[in-house]
C-alpha positions, -999 to 999 in steps of 0.1 A, spaced: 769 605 254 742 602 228 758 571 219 759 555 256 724 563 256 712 544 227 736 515 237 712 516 269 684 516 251 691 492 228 701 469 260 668 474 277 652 466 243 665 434 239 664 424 276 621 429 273 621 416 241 639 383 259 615 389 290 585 385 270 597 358 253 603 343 286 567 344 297 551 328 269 571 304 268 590 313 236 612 291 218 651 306 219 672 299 196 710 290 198 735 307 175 731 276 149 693 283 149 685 248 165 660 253 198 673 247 226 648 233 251 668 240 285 651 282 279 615 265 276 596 266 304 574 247 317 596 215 303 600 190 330 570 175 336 542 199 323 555 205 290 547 240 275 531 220 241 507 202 268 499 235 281 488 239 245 475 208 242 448 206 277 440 244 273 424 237 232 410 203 251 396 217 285 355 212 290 358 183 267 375 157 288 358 147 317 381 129 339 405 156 333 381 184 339 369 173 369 406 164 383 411 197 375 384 212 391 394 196 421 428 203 423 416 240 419 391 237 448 417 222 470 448 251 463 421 278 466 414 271 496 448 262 506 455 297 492 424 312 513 439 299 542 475 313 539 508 301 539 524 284 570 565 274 567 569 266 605 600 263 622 609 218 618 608 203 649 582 174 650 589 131 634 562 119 612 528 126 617 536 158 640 523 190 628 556 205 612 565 178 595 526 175 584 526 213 570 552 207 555 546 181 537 513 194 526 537 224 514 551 208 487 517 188 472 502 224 470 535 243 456 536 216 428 494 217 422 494 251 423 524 256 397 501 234 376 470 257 383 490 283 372 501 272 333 470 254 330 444 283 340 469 312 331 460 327 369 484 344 379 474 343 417 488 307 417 526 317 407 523 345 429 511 326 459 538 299 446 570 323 444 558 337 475 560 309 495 598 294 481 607 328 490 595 320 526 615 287 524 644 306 508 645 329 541 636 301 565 663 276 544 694 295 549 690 297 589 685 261 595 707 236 613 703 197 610 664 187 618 662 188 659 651 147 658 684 129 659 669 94 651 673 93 616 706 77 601 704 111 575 694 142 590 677 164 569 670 205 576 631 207 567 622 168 580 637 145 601 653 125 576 667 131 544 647 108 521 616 136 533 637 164 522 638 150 488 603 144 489 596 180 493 626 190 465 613 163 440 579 182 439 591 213 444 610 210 415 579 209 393 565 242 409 597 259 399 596 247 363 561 256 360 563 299 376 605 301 363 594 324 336 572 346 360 599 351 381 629 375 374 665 367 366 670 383 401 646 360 424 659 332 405 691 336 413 679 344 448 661 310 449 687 287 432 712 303 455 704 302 490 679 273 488 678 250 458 717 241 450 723 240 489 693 219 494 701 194 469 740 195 484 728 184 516 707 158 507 737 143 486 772 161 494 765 161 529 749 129 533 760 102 512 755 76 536 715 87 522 726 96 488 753 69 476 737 37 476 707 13 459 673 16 479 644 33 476 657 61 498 681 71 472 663 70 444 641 97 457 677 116 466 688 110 430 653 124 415 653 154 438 687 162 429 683 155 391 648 170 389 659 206 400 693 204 382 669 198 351 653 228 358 679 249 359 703 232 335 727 225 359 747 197 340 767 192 377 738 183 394 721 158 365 749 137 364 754 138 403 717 125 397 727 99 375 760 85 385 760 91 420 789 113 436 827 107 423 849 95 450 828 88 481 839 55 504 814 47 528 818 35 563 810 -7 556 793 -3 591 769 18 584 733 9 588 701 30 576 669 35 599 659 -2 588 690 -19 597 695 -28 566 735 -25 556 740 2 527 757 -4 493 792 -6 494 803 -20 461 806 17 445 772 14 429 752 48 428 729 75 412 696 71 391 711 46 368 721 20 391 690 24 413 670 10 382 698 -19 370 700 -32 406 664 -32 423 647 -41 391 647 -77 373 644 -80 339 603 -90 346 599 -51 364 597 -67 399 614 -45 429 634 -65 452 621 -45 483 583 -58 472 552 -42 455 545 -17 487 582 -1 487 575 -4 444 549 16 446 568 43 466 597 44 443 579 42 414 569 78 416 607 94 418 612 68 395 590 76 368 585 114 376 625 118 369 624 101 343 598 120 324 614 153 335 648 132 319 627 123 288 610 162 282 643 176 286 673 148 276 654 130 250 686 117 235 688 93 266 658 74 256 656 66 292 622 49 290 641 20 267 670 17 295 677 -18 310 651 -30 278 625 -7 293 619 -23 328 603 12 343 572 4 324 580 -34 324 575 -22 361 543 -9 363 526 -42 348 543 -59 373 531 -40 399 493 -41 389 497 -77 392 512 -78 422 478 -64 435 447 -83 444 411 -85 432 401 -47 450 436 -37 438 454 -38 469 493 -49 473 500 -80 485 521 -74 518 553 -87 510 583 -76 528 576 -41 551 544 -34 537 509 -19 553 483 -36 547 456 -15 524 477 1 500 464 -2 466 470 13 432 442 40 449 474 59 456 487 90 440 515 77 432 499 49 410 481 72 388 514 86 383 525 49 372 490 46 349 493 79 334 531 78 326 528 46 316 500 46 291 513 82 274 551 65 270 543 28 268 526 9 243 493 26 248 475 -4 272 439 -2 268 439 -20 300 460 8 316 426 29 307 405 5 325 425 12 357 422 46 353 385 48 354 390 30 383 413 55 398 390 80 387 414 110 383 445 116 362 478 135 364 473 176 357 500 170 325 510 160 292 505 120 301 466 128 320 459 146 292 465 113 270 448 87 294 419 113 293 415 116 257 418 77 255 391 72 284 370 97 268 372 79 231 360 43 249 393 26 240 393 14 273 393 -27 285 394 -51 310 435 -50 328 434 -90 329 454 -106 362 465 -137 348 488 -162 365 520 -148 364 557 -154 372 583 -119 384 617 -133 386 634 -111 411 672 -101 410 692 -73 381 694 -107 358 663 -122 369 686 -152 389 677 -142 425 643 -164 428 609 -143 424 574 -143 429 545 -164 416 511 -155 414 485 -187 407 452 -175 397 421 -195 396 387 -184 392 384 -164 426 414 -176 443 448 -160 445 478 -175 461 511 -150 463 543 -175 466 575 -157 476 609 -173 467 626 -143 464 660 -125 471 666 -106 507 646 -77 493 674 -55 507 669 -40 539 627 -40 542 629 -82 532 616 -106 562 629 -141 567 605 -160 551 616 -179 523 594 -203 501 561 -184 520 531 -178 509 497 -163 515 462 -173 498 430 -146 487 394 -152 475 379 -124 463 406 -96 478 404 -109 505 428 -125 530 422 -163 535 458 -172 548 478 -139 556 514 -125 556 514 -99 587 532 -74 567 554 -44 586 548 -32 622 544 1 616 518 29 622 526 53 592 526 88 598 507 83 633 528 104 659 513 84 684 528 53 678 561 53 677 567 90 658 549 72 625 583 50 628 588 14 622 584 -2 662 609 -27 675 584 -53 670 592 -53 628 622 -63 640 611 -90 668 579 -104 648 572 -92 616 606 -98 599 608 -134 614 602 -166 601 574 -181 625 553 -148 616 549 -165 581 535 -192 562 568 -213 564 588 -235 579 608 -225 612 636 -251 620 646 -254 659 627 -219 669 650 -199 647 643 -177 620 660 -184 581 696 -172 579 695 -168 619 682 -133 612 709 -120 598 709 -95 571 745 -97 558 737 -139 555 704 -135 538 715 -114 508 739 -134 495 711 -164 495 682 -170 475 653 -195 462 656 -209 433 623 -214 407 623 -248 400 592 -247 377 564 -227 371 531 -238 351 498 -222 347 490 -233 311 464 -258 321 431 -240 327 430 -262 358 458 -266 372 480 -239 380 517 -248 401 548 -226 413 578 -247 427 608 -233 440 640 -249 462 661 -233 487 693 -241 505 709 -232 534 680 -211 551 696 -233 578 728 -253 579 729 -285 566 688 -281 556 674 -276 521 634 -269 516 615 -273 482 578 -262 483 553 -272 453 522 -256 453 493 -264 429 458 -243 426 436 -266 415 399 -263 398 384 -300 400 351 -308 389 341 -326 416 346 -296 443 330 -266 443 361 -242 441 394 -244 435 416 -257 462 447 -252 473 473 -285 473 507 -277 490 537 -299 493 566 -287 518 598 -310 516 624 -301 541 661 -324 537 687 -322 567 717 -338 580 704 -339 613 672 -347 632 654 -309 641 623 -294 654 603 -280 623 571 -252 635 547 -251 596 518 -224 611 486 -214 588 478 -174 595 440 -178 586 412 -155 596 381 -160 615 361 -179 639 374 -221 648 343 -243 638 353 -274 638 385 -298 641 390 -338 642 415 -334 666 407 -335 706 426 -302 720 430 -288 758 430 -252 760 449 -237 790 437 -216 819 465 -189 818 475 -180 787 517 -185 780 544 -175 749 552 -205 724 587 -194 729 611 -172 742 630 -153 711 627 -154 674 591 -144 672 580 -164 694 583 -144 725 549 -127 707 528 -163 702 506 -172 731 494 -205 735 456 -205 734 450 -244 728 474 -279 720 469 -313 704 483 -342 696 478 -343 658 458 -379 643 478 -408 631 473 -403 591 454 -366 585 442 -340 607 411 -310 597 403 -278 607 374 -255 597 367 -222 601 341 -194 591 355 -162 577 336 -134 556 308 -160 556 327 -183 538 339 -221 548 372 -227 548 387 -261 556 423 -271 562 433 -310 555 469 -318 569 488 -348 569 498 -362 598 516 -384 625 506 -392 656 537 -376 670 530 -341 655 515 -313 679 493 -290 672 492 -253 687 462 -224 686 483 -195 687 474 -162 690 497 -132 683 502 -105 710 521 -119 737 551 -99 754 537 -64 736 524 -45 764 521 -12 744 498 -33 716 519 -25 688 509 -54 674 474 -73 655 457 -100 677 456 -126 646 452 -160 649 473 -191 637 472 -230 636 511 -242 637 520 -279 630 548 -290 650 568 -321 639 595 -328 665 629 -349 664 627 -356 627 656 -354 596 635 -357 565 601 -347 563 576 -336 539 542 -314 552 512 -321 530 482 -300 531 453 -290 513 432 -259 517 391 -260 507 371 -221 501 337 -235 502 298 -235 510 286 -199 525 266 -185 555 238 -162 550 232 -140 584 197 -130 566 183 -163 561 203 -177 589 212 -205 566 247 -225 561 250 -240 525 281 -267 520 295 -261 554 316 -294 552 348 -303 536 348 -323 509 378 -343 510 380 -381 530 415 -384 528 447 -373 519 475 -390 514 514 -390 501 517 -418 483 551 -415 474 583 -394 486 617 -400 469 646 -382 457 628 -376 423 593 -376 424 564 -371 451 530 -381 449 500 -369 466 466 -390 467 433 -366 470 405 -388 479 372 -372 481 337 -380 497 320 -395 468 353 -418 466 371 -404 434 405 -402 442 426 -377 422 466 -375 420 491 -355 418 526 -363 413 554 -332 414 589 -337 393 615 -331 422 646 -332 398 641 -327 362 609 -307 360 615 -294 321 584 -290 299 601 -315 277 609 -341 302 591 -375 298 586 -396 326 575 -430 336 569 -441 375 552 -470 388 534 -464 422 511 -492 440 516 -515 406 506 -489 381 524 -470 361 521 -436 352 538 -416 319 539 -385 313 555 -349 297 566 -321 313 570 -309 354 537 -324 370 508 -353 363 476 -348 377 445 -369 367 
């Protein structure tokens, strides 16, 4: 008896002893002696070192203290308040589907709260809420909102569910030790493993596929199996699930077809999306989305499976990434709409200073990353914030410099890409890139111009009302589908009223642009190029654009050379999406007394007709005032071209969409044709002084000179007489190339893709 008692005493000893080890965080050993990390908690994300680490540092950091401070006022209120785990029954944007949402941000801040402050209201008030979601969990059938291609239990959709799990995750890691063996079993049991099955077992027309959907499945999954060293569930999160055949029909809420070539899991969400330059196929606003699952996993993979060096995977494009993505912003820092993207977003966003912090504490340390910051004003409650912190606060902080850049786009970098030209205050976006999977819009070889963050020429972006119940549910409208994604609702050519690769998702992926040169060496001169063929049968387009800073204009201008090649004669629509008020044109136009569409499908159902023209015989101009700026568009012309003043919002009786303006040139019955056009920022208005200062263009004339297989040349003429020109390499546009054209009786020799003198 005496000896069953001290074998029970000896248990219970040991079991405290392992307890109390538990709670602060105590190394355990294995029976070698070497630590094993998967018993240290916090480990994922919030490391138990950087608990160390911020609590020696705290009320000597200021960006970090006041984040702090902030997150503390926001989860004691929150905790004032009580906690609400309602029944799921509302889309986006209704109040369930709100709360819970706001659920997991405060589970995961208050975890934080919790190591950070060593308060142990916030783990209370955390485990006391899972075990809320732990008896709510276990009772729930699919969401009640059968819209969603994915069902999930707590949101409408799955990818939501894995929001909440993916942030979760990190509350977990940071209260597992104040928690007993018995709750966590309770927890892991009846609401963690079966919330991570459904999300992938159960649905892996969500779970099994490339797009940014699944990435957050994969991270949700992975991130809790991390937690609690469930090697199952990490390498369901990294390889996808074994021996799953999807239905090839399948379509996700987009439209978009899902992968069917077998490719799945973490791994091959960052080898497909991603080209070797760190741009995202689905464009810098579905980017910015991913890159938190993207980057938050991967830390958590990092802290805990260091032998994966998974920050030098694919040559380390996941912070290759985040410089891309900076870039892909404009002068205020806002994301250039490409693909489905709302207008606004900016690396403002949470998820961003995930990207800046993560980036900076595992990347090279990028001063410029630290200028950002300061910007962003706040930094992650963790191991990388604490880093960007201590840098900000040590002044080793500089300018992040937006230079012209180039983001091939594709796994290999072969599937065409972006160009950025950037000169003095102007920014011109040029998109040549792939599909973009199933948020990508028809618009190849498009582009849109900025001056000073702000839109001059615009790409409408995604028809959507996010997280707005009111329109739509927060859901993409039909009109993404019937404007936004076509080809007349960008800064293109449309051929015969149809949009590139007829609209047709499974056509457009398996075509791309190809870069045919990119220069922005000069100080002056800055040029993309890029060809495409078989946007339409039978007709190839290759678009050169130049930003150019010449001495004899006040601001860089905007030269842009459009040639379109076809077997047969066709009807080519070229519109200009600018801002602002009409000021001025050399052009006589009629303007009708009841207002009708352009066109019947395609996008053009949505176009009324607000004026039409019949374009001048050699150039035709256009001026506008926006943002108190001049802006002046030079064209040439035929005097068989039209011109239309469109106006967007016809056939939308609910007003789903923007009322934005358009000029569109319309060249009719023609084979071969190359558009020519130059766009002017200049002169400014003054509302105060009620005064206009270089309100006029300040080109005469423009004029293509030549237009052959090999070469085209453009003649810029302006009003003191000095003509400037610019001749474009069609063929062989290699740095190295030497060439040697006569035009008018002169010749003209030089190196490399382009001449302009």
């Amino acid at each position: 008896m005496k000896n069953i008692l001290s074998q029970a005493i000896t248990v219970a000893i040991i079991f405290l002893l392992i307890t109390s080890c538990e709670k602060k965080n105590s190394k355990v050993e294995n029976k070698e002696g070497v630590t094993s990390t998967s018993q240290i908690h916090p480990k994922l994300i919030l490391t138990a070192q950087g608990v160390k680490d911020i609590r020696a540092q705290l009320g000597s950091i200021p960006i970090f203290d006041k984040s702090l401070q902030a997150v503390k006022e926001e989860i004691d209120a929150e905790i004032a308040s009580g906690i609400e785990v309602p029944i799921p029954k509302d889309y986006s944007g209704g109040y369930t589907h709100v709360r819970h949402k706001r659920n997991w941000v405060v589970l995961q801040k208050a975890g934080v709260l919790y190591q950070i402050l060593d308060d142990e209201k916030y783990a209370k008030y955390v485990k006391d809420m899972l075990m809320q979601y732990e008896a709510l969990y276990k009772t729930l059938p699919l969401h009640p909102k059968t819209r969603s291609y994915a069902r999930g239990k707590l949101f409408w959709q799955c990818l939501n569910d894995s929001n909440w799990l993916v942030y979760v995750s990190q509350a977990y890691d940071c209260i597992y030790n104040y928690l007993t063996e018995e709750e966590r079993n309770k927890l892991e049991t009846n609401l963690f493993r079966p919330f991570a099955d459904h999300i992938s077992v159960d649905s892996p027309q969500f779970y099994q596929r490339v797009h940014n959907h699944s990435t957050w499945g994969n991270a949700a999954v992975g991130m809790i199996g991390l937690v609690m060293n469930d090697k199952e569930l990490i390498d369901r999160a990294l390889y996808g699930i074994k021996g799953v055949n999807l239905d090839t029909k399948a379509k996700d809420d987009d439209g978009g077809f899902l992968n069917k070539d077998g490719k799945a899991g973490f791994l091959a969400n960052i080898e497909e999306p991603f080209s070797p330059d760190g741009y995202y196929n689905e464009g810098p606003y579905y980017q910015r989305y991913a890159m938190y699952p993207f980057l938050i996993f991967a830390e958590g993979l990092h802290n805990v499976k260091p032998e994966m060096k998974i920050f030098e995977y694919k040559e380390g494009v996941l912070l290759k990434s985040i410089n891309a993505l900076l870039n892909l912003s404009d002068a205020d820092g806002d994301f250039f709409p490409l693909n489905d993207g709302q207008k606004g977003m900016s690396y403002y966003n949470n998820a961003l200073v995930t990207a800046v912090d993560i980036s900076y504490h595992y990347g090279e340390q990028d001063p410029g990353l630290l200028s950002i910051a300061k910007q962003q004003n706040k930094v992650l409650l963790d191991d990388s914030g604490l880093a960007v912190a201590l840098g900000v606060k040590n002044g080793e902080d500089k300018p992040f410099n937006k230079k012209s850049i180039n983001l091939s786009d594709g796994p290999k970098g072969k599937q065409g890409g972006v160009g950025i030209l950037r000169n003095n205050d102007i920014e011109l976006v040029f998109k040549y890139a792939s599909q973009g999977s199933s948020h990508g819009h028809y618009d190849k070889l498009s582009y849109s111009l900025y001056e000073k963050g702000e839109e001059v020429l615009q790409d409408y972006g995604l028809s959507r009302f996010v997280n707005i119940e009111q329109k739509g549910g927060g859901n993409y409208l039909k009109e993404n589908k019937t404007w936004a994604k076509q080809t007349i609702a960008h800064n293109t050519v449309t051929q015969n009223e149809t949009s590139h690769y007829n609209g047709k998702y499974e056509i457009g992926s398996k075509n791309h642009p190809d870069l045919h040169y990119f220069s922005s060496e000069d100080e002056n001169v800055k040029v993309v190029s890029s060809k495409v063929a078989k946007t339409y049968a039978g007709t190839d387009m290759h678009r050169t654009i130049a930003v150019i800073k010449d001495e004899d204009f006040e601001k860089p201008y905007v030269l842009d050379i459009m040639k379109v090649t076809s077997v047969k004669a066709n009807q080519y629509d070229f519109p200009f999406y600018y801002f602002g008020q009409v000021l001025q044109t050399d052009f006589k136009y009629s303007t009708p007394q009841t207002l009708k569409p352009l066109g019947n499908k395609n996008g053009y159902q949505h176009l009324f007709v607000e004026g039409s023209a019949k374009a001048n015989a050699v150039n035709s101009k256009f001026s506008w005032l926006n943002n108190n700026k001049f802006y002046t568009l030079t064209t040439v012309t035929g005097n068989t071209d039209n011109l239309f003043f469109t106006r967007i919002g016809a056939n939308d009786p609910e007003f789903n969409l923007r009322r934005d303006p358009a000029l569109i040139l319309r060249r009719n019955n023609s084979k071969n044709t190359t558009f020519v056009s130059v766009i002017e920022s200049h002169g400014s208005y003054s509302p105060v002084s009620e005064s206009a200062f270089n309100s006029n263009s300040s080109i005469k004339e423009l004029k293509t000179v030549l237009d052959i297989l090999d070469y085209t040349a453009v003649a810029v003429t302006n009003i003191k007489g000095v003509t400037k020109l610019f001749i474009t390499s069609n063929t062989n546009a290699s740095k190295e190339a030497k060439h040697t054209l006569k035009i008018n009786d002169k010749n003209y020799e030089w190196s490399g893709s382009y001449y302009f003198k």
